[in-house]
TIMAR-286416 format. One record per residue (C-alpha): residue number from 1; residue in one letter; x, y, z. Coordinates in Angstrom, 1 decimal, padded with zeros to 4 digits, always signed. Last residue first. Layout:
<pts>
@resi=NUM resn=A px=X py=Y pz=Z
...
</pts>
This chain:
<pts>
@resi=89 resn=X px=-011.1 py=+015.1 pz=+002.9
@resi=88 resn=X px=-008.0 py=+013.7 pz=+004.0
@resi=87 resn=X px=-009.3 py=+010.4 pz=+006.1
@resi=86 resn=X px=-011.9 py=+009.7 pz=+003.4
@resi=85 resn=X px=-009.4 py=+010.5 pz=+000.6
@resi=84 resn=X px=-006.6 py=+007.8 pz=+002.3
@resi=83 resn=X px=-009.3 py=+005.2 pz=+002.4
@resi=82 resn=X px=-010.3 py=+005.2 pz=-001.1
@resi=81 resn=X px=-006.2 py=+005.2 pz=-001.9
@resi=80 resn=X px=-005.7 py=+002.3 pz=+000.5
@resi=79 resn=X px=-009.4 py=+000.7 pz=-001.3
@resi=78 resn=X px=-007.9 py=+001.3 pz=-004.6
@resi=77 resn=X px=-004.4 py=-000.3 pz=-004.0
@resi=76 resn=X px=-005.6 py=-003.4 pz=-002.5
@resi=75 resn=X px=-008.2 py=-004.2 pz=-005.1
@resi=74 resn=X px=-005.2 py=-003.1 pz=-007.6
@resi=73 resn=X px=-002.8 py=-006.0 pz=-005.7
@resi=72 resn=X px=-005.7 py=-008.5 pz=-006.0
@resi=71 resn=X px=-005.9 py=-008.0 pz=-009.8
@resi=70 resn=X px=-002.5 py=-008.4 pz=-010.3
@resi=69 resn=X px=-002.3 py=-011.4 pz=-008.2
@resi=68 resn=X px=-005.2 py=-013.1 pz=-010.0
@resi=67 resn=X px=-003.4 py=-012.5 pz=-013.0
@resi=66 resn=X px=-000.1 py=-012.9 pz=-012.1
@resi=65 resn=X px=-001.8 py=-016.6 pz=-011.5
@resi=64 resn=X px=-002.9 py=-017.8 pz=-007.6
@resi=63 resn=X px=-003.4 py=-021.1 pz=-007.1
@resi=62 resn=X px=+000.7 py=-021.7 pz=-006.3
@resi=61 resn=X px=+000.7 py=-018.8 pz=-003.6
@resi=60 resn=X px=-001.6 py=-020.1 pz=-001.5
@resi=59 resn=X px=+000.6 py=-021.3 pz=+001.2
@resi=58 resn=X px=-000.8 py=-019.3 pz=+003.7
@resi=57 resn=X px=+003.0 py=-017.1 pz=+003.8
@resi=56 resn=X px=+003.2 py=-017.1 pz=-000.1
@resi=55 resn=X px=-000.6 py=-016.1 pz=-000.7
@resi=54 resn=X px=+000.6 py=-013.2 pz=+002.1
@resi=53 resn=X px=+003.9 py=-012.0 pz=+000.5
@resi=52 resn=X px=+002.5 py=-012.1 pz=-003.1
@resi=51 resn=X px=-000.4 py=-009.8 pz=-001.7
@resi=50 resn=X px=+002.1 py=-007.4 pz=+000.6
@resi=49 resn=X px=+004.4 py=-007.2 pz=-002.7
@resi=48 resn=X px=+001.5 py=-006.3 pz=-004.6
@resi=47 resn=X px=+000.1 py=-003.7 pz=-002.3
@resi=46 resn=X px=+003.1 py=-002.1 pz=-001.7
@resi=45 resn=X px=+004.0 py=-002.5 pz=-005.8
@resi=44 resn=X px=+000.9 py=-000.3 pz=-006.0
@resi=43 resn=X px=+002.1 py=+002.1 pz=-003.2
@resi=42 resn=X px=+005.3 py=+002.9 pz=-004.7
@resi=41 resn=X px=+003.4 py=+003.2 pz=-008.5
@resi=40 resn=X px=+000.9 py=+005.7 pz=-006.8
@resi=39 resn=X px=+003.8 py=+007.9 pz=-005.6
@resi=38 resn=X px=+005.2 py=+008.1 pz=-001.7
@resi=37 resn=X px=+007.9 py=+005.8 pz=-002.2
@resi=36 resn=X px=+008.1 py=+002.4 pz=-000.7
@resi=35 resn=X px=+010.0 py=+001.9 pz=+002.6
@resi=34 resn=X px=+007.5 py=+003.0 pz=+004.8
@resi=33 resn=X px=+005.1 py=+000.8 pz=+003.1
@resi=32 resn=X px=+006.8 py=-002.0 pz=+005.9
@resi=31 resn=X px=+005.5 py=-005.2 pz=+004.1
@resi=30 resn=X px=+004.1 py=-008.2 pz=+005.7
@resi=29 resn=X px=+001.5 py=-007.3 pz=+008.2
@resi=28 resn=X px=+000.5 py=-004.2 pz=+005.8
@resi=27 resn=X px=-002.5 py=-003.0 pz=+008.2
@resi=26 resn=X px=-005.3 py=-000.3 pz=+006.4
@resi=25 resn=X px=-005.8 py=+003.2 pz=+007.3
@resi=24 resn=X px=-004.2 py=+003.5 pz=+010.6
@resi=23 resn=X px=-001.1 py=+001.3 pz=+009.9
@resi=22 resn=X px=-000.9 py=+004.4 pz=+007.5
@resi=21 resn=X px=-001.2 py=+006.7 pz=+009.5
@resi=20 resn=X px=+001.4 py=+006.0 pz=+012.5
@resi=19 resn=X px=+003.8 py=+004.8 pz=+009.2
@resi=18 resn=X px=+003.7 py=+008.4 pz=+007.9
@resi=17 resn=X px=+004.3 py=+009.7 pz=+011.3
@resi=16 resn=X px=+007.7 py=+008.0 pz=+012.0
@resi=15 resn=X px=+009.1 py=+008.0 pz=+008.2
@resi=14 resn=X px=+008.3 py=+011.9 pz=+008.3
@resi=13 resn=X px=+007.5 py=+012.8 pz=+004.6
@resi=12 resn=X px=+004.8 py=+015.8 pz=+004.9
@resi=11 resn=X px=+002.3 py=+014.9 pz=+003.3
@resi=10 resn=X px=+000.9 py=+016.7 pz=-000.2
@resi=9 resn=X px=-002.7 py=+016.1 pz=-001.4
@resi=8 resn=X px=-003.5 py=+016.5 pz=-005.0
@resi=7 resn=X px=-003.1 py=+012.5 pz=-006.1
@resi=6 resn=X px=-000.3 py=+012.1 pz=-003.4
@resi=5 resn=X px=+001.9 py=+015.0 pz=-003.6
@resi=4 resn=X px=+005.6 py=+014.2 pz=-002.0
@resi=3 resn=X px=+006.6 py=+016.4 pz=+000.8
@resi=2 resn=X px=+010.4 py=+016.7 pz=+002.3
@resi=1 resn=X px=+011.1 py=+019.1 pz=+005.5
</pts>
């Protein structure tokens, strides 16, 4: 059984499961985060692709600078992580 450490709490790595709780904590309708790895860059570029991927799909893509997307990707990345320690103690 694989385990990756996720800022000092390990999960076990079971594609099946670790999508189950992580649709739980927050929804990525555009991204599968089962596909990223398991390390805080993986979930940042998550959360940024799932960012680019919605502005694109509503269109809002050309407002938004890397700036702005930047920004928006570590709002999304915080509260996932926030979320995570809530559900993990």
């Amino acid at each position: 059984m694989l385990t990756y450490p996720l800022n000092g709490h390990t999960f076990d790595y079971n594609k099946r499961v670790q999508t189950k709780f992580i649709q739980q904590i927050m929804q990525f309708l555009y991204v599968d985060i089962s596909d990223y790895p398991v390390t805080n860059e993986g979930i940042y570029q998550a959360c940024y692709d799932e960012v680019v991927a919605e502005a694109t799909d509503t269109g809002d893509l050309p407002m938004y600078g890397q700036q702005m997307l930047n920004q928006s990707a570590q709002w999304k990345y915080e509260d996932f992580l926030k979320d995570i320690k809530l559900m993990v103690g």
